[in-house]
N, C-alpha and C positions, 0 to 999 in steps of 0.2 A: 661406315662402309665407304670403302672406294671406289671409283670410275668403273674401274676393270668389274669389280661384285658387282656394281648395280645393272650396270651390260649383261652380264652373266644370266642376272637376274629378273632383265625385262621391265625395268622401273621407268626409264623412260620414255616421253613422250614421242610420237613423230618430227614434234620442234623441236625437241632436245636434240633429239638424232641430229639432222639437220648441221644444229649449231657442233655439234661433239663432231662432225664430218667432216666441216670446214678446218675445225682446229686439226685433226688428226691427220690431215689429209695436208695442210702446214709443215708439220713438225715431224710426216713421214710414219705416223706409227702405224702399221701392220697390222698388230695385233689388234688395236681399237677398230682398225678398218673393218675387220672379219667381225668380231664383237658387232659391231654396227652393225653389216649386213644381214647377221643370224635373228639379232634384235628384228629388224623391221622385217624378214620375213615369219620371224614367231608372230610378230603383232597382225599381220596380212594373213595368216593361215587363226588367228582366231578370231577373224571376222572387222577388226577394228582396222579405221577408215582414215586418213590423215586431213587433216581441215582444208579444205578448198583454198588457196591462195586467191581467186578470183571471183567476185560478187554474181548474183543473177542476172547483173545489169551489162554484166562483162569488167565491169571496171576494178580493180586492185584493189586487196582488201587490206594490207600494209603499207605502213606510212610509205617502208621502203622502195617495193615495187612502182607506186604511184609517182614518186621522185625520181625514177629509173625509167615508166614511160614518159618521162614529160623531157630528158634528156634525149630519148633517141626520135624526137619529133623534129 
């Protein structure tokens, strides 16, 4: 199954999403952009909730983010 089916088909995660948006959004593709968007509102109209980037404590819950606030300090 390919990118485009599995979009179709809602296989992916909200961090998939995410990662598939950056590349798409790179290389200009259209089609996966809409793809994308259909995805994550199918996932938001059946109840399912994307993981909080941020801890209870406030603080980043990715390596990445935490290395990204320690840069804009």
């Amino acid at each position: 199954m390919n990118r485009i089916e599995k979009l179709k088909n809602d296989v992916y995660s909200f961090e998939e999403l995410d990662t598939l948006e950056k590349n798409a959004t790179k290389l200009g593709d259209s089609e996966s952009l809409a793809l994308i968007e259909i995805s994550r509102a199918s996932k938001t109209a059946k109840g399912e909730k994307p993981k909080s980037t941020v801890g209870e404590d406030g603080r980043p819950l990715t390596k990445r983010a935490r290395r990204e606030q320690k840069t804009k300090r």
